[in-house]
Biopython code that builds the backbone (N, CA, C, O; Angstrom):
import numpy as np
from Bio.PDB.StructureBuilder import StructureBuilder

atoms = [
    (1, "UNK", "N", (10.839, 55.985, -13.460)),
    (1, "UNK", "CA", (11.865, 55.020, -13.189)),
    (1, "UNK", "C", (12.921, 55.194, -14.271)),
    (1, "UNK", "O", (12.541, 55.552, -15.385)),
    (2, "UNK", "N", (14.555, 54.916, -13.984)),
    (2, "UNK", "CA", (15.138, 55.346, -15.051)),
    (2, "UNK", "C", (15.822, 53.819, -15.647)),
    (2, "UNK", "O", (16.042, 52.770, -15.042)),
    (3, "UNK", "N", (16.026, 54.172, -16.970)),
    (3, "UNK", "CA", (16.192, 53.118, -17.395)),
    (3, "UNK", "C", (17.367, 52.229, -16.907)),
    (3, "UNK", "O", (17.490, 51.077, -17.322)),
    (4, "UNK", "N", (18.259, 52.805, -15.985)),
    (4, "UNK", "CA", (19.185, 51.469, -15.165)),
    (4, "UNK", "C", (18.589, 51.016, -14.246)),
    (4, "UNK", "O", (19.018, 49.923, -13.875)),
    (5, "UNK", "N", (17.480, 51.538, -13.531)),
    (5, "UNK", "CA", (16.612, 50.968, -12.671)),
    (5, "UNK", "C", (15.592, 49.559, -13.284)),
    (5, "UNK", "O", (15.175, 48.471, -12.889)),
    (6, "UNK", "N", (15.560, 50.250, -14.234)),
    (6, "UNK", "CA", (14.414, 49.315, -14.897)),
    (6, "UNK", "C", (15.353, 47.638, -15.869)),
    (6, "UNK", "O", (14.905, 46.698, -16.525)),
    (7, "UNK", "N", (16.142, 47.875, -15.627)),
    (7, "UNK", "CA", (17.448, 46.905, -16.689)),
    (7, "UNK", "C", (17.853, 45.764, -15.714)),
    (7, "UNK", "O", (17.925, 44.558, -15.952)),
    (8, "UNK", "N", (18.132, 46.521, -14.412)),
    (8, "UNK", "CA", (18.578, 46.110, -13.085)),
    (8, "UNK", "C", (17.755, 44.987, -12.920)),
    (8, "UNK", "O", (18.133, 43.819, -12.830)),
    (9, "UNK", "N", (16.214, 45.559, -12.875)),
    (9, "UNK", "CA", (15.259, 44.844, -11.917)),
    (9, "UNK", "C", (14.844, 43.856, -12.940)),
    (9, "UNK", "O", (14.271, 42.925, -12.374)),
    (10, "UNK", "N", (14.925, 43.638, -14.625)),
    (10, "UNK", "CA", (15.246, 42.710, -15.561)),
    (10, "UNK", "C", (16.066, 41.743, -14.873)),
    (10, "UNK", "O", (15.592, 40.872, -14.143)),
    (11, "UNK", "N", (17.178, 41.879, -15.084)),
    (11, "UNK", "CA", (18.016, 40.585, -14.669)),
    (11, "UNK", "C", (17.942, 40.240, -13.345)),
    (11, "UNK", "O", (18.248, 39.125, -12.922)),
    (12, "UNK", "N", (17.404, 41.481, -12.430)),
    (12, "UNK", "CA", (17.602, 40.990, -11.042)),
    (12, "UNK", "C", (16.723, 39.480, -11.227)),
    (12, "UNK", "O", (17.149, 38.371, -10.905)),
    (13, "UNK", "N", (15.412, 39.785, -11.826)),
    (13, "UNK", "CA", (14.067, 39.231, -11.792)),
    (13, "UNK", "C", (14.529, 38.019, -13.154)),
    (13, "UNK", "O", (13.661, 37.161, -13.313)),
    (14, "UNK", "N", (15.399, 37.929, -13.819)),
    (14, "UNK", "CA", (15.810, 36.801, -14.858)),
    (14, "UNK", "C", (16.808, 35.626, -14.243)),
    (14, "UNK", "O", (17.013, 34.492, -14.675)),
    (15, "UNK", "N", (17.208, 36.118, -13.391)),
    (15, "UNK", "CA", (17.864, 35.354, -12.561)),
    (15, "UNK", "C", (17.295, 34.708, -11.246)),
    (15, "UNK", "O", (17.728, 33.807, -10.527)),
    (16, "UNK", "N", (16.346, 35.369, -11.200)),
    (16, "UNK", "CA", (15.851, 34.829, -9.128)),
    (16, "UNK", "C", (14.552, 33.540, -9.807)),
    (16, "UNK", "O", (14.752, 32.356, -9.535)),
    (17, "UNK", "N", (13.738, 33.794, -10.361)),
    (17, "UNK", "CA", (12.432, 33.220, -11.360)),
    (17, "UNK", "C", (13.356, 31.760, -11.272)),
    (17, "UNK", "O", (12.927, 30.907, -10.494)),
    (18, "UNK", "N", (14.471, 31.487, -11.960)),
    (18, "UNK", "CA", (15.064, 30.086, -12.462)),
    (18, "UNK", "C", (15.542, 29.800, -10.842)),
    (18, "UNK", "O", (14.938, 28.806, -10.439)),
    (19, "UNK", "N", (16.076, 30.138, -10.219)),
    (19, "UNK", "CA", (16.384, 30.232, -8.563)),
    (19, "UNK", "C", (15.470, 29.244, -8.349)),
    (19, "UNK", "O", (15.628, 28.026, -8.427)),
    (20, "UNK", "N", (13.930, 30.247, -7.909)),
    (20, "UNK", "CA", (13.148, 29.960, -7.680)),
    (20, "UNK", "C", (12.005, 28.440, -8.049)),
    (20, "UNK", "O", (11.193, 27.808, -7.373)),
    (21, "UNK", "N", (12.332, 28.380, -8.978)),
    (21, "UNK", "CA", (11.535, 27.563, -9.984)),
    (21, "UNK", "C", (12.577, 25.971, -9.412)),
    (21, "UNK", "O", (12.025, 25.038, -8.829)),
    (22, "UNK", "N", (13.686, 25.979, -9.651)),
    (22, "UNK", "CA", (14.713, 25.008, -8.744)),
    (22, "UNK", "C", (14.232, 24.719, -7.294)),
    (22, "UNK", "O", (14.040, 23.543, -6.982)),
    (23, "UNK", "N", (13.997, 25.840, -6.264)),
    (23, "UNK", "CA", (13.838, 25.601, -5.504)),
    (23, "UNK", "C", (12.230, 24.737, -5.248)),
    (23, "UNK", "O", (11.996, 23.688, -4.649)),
    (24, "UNK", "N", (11.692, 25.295, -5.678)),
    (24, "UNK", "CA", (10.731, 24.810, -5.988)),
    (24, "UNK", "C", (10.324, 22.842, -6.155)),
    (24, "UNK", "O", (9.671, 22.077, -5.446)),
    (25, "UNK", "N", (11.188, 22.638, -7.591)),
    (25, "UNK", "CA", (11.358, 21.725, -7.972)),
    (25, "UNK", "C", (12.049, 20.594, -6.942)),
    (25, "UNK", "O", (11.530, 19.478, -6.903)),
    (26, "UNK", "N", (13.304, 20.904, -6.047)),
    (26, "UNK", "CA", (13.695, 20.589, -5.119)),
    (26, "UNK", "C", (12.583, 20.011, -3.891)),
    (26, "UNK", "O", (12.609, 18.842, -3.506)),
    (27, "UNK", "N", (11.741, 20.911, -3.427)),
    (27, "UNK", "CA", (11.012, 20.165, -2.596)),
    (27, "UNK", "C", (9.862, 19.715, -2.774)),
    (27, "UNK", "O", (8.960, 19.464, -1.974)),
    (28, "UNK", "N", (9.954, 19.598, -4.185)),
    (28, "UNK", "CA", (8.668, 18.563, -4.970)),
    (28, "UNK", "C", (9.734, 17.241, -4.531)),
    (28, "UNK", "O", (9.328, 16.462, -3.669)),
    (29, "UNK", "N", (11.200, 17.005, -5.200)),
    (29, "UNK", "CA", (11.422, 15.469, -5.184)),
    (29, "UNK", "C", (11.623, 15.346, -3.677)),
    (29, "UNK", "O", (11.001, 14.421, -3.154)),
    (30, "UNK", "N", (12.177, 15.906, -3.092)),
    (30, "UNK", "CA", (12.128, 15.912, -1.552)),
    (30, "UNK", "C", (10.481, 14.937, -1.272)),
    (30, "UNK", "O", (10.353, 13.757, -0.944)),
    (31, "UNK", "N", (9.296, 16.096, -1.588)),
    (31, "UNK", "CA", (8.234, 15.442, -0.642)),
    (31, "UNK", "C", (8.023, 13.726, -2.081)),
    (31, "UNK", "O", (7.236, 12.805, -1.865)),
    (32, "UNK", "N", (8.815, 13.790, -3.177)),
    (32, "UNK", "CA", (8.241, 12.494, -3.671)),
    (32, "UNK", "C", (9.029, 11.451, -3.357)),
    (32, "UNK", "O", (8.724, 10.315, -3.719)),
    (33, "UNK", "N", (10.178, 11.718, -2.620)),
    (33, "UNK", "CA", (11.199, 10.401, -2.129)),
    (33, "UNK", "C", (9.959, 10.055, -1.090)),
    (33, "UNK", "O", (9.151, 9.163, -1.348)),
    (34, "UNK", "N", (9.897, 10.839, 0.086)),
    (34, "UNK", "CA", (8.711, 10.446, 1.138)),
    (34, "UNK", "C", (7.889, 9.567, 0.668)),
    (34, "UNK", "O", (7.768, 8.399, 1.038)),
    (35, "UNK", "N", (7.093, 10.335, -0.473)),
    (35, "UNK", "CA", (5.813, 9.589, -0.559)),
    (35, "UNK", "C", (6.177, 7.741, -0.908)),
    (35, "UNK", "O", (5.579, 6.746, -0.498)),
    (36, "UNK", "N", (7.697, 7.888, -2.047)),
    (36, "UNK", "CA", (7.828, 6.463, -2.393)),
    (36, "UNK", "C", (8.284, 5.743, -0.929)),
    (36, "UNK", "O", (8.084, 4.528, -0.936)),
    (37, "UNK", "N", (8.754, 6.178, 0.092)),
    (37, "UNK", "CA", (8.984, 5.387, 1.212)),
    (37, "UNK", "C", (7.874, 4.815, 2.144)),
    (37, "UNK", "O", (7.746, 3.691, 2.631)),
    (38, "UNK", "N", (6.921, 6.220, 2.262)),
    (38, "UNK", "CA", (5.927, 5.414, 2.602)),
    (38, "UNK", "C", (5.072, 4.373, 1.796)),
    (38, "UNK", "O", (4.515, 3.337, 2.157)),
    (39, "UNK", "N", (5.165, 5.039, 0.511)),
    (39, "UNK", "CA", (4.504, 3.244, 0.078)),
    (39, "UNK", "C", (5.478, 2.307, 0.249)),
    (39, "UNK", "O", (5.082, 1.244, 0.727)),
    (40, "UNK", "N", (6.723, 2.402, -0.022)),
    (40, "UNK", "CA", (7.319, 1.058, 0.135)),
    (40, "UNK", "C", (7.080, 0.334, 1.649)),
    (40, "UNK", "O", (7.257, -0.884, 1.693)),
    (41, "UNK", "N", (6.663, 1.075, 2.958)),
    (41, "UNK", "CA", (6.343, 0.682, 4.134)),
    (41, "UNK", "C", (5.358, -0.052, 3.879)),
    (41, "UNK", "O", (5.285, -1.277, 3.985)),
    (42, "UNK", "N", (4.403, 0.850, 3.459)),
    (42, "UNK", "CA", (2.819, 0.723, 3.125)),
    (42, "UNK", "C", (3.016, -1.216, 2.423)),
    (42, "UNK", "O", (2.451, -2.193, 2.915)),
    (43, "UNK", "N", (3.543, -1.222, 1.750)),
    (43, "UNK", "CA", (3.598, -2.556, 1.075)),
    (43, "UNK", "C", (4.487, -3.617, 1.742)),
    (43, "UNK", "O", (4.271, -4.810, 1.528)),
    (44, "UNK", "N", (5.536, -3.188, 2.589)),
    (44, "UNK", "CA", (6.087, -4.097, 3.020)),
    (44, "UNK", "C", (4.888, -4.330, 4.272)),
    (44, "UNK", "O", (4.391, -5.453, 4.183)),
    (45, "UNK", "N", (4.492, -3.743, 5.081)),
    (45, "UNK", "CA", (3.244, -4.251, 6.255)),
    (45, "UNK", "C", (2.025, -4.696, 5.226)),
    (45, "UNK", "O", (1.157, -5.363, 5.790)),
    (46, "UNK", "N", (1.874, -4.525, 4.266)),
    (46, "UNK", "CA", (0.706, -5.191, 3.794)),
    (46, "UNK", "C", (0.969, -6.899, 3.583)),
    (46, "UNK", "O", (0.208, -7.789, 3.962)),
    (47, "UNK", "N", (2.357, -7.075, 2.819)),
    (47, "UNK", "CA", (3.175, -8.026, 2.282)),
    (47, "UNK", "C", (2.594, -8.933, 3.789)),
    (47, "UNK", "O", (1.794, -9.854, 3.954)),
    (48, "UNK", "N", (3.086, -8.473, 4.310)),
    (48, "UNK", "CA", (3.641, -9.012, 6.075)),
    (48, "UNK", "C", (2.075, -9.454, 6.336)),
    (48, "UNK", "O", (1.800, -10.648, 6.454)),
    (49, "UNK", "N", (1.343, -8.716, 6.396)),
    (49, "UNK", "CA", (-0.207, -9.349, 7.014)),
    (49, "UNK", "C", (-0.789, -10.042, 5.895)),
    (49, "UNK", "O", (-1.249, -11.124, 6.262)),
    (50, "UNK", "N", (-0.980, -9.761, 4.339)),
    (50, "UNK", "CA", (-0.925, -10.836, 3.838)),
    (50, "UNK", "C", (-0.655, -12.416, 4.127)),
    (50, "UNK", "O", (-1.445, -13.350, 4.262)),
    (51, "UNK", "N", (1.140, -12.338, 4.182)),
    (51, "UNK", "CA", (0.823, -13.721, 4.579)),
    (51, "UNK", "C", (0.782, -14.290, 5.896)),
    (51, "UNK", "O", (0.953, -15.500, 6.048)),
    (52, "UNK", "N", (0.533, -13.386, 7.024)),
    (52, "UNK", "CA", (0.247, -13.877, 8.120)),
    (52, "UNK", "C", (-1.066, -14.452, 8.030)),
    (52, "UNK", "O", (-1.194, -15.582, 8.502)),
    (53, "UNK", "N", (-2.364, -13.729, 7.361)),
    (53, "UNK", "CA", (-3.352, -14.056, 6.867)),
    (53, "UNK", "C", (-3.689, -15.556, 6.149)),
    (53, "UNK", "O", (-4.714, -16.210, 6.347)),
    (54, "UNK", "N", (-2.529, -15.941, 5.240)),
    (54, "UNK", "CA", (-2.735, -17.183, 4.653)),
    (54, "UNK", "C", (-2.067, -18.253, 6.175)),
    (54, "UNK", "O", (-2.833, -19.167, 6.478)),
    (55, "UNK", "N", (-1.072, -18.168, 6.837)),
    (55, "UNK", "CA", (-0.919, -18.920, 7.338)),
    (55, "UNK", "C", (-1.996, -19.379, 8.200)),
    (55, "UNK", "O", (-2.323, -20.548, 8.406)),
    (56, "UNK", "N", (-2.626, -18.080, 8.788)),
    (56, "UNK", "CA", (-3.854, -18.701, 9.591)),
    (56, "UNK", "C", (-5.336, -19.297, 8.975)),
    (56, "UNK", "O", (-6.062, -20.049, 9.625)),
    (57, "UNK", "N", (-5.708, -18.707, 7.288)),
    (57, "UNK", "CA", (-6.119, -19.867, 6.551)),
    (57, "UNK", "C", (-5.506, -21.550, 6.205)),
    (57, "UNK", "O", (-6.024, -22.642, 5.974)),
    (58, "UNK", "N", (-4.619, -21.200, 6.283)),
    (58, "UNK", "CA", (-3.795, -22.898, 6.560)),
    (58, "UNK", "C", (-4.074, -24.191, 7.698)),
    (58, "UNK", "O", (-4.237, -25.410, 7.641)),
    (59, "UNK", "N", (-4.006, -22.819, 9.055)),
    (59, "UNK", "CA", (-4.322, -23.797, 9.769)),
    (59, "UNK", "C", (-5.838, -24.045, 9.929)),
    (59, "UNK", "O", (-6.269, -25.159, 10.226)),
    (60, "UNK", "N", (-6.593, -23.026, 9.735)),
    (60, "UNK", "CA", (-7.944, -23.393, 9.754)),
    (60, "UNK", "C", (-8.511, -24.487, 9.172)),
    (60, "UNK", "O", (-9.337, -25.319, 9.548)),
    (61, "UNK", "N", (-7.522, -24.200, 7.582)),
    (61, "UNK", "CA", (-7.882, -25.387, 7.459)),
    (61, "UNK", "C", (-7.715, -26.981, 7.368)),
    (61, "UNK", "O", (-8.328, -27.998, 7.044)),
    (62, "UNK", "N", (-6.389, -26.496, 7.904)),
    (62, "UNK", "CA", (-5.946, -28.360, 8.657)),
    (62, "UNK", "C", (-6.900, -28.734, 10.100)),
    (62, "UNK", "O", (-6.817, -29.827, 10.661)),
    (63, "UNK", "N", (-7.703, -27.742, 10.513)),
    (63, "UNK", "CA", (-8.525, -27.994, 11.377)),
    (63, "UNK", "C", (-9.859, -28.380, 11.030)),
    (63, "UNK", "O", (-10.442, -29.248, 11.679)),
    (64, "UNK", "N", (-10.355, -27.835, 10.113)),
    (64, "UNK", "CA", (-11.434, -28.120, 9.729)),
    (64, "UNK", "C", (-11.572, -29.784, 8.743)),
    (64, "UNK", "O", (-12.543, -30.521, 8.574)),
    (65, "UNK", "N", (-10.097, -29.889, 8.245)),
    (65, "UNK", "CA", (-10.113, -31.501, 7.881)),
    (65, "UNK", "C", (-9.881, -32.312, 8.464)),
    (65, "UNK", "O", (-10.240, -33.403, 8.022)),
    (66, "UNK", "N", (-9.020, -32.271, 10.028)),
    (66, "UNK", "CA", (-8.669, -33.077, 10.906)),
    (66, "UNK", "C", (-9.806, -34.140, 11.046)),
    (66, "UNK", "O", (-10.990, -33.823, 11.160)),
    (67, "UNK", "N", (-9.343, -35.439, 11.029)),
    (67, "UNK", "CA", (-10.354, -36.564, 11.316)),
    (67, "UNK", "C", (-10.311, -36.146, 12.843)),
    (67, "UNK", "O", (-11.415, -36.326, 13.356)),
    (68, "UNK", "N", (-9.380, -35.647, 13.715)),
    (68, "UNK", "CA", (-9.789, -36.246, 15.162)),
    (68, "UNK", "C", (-11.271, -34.984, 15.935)),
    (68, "UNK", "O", (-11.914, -35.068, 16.982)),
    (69, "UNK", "N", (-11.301, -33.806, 14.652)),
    (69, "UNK", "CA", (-12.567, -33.271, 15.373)),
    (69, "UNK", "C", (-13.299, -34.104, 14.778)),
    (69, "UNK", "O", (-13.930, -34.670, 15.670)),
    (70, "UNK", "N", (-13.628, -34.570, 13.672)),
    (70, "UNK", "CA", (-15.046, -35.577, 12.958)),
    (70, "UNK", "C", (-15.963, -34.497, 12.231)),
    (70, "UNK", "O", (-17.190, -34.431, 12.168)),
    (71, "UNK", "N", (-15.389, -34.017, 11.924)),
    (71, "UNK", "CA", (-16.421, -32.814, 10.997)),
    (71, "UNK", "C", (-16.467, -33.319, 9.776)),
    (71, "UNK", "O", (-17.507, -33.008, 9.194)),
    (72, "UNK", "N", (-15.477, -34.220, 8.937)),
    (72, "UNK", "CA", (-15.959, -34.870, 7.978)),
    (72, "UNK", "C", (-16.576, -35.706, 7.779)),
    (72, "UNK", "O", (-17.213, -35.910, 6.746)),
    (73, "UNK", "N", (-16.490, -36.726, 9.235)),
    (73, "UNK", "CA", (-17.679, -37.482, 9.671)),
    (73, "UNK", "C", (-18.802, -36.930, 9.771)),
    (73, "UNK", "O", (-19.789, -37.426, 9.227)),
    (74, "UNK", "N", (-18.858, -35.863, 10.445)),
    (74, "UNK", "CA", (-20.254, -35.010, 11.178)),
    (74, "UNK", "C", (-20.750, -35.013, 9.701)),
    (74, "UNK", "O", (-21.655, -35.839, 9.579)),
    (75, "UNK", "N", (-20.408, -34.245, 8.327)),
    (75, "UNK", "CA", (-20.707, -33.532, 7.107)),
    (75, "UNK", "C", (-21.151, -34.937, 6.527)),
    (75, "UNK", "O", (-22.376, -34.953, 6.401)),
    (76, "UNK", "N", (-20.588, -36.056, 6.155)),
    (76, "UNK", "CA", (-21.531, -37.061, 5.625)),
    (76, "UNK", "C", (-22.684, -37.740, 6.201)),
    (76, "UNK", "O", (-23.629, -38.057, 5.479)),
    (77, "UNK", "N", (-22.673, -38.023, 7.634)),
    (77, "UNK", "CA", (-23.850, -38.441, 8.657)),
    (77, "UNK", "C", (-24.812, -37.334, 7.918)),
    (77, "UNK", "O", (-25.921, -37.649, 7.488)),
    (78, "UNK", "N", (-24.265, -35.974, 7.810)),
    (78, "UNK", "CA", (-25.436, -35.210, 7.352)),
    (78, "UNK", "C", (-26.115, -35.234, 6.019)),
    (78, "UNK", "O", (-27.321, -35.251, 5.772)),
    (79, "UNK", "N", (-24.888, -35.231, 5.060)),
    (79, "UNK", "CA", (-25.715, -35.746, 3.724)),
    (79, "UNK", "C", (-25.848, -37.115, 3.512)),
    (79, "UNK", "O", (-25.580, -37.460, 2.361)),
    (80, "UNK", "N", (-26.228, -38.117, 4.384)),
    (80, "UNK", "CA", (-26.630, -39.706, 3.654)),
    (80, "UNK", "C", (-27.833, -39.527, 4.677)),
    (80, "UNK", "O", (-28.756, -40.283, 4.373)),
    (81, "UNK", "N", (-28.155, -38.593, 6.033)),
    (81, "UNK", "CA", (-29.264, -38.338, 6.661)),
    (81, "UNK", "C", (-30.341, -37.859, 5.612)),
    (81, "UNK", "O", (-31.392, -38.470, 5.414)),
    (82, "UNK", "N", (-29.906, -36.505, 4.851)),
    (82, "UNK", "CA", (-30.415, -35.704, 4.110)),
    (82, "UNK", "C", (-31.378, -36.490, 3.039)),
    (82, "UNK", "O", (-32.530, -36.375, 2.620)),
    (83, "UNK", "N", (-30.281, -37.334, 2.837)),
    (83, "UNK", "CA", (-30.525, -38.373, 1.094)),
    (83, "UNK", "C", (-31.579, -39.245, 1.416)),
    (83, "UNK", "O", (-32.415, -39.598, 0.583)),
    (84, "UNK", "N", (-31.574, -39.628, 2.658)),
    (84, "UNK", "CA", (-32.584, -41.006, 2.945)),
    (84, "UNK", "C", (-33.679, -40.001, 3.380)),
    (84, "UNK", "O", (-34.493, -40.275, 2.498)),
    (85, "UNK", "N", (-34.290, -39.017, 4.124)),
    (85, "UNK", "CA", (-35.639, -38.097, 4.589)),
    (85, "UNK", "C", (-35.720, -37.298, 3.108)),
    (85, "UNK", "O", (-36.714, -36.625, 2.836)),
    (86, "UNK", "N", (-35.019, -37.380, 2.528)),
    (86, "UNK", "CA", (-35.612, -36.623, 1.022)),
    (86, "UNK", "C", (-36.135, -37.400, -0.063)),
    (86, "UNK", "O", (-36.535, -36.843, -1.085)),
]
sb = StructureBuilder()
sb.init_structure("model")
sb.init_model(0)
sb.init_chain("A")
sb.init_seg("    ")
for serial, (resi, resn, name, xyz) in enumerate(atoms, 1):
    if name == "N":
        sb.init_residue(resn, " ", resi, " ")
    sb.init_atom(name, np.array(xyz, "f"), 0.0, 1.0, " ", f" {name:<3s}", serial, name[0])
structure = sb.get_structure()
């Protein structure tokens, strides 16, 4: 190989490497914008069923205290039953 061949393929190869290495780098932040969007999805539908979740603990439990089912009635009949056979 003669030495302009060999000088050539130096810089050809000093120049493409940093190219490369960019390009590279490029569709790393490319795939890391993605990834932060899908978590930000990821968290906004979690956010979202979260508190759909508490609302329907809410009402459960305005149901479960409602005097007009009597379950707080039902629950003491049971412990002053309990208290007097024990």
């Amino acid at each position: 190989m003669a030495w302009s061949t060999a000088i050539f393929l130096i810089v050809a190869m000093s120049l493409c490497i940093p190219l490369y290495a960019l390009r590279v780098k490029g569709q790393r932040n490319r795939r890391g914008r993605g990834a932060a969007e899908r978590e930000e999805q990821l968290e906004r539908k979690l956010g979202g069923e979260l508190a759909e979740l508490r609302d329907r603990v809410e009402t459960l439990e305005r149901i479960v205290t409602d005097q007009r089912y009597g379950l707080d009635q039902e629950f003491d009949r049971l412990k002053t039953g309990a208290r007097r056979s024990g």
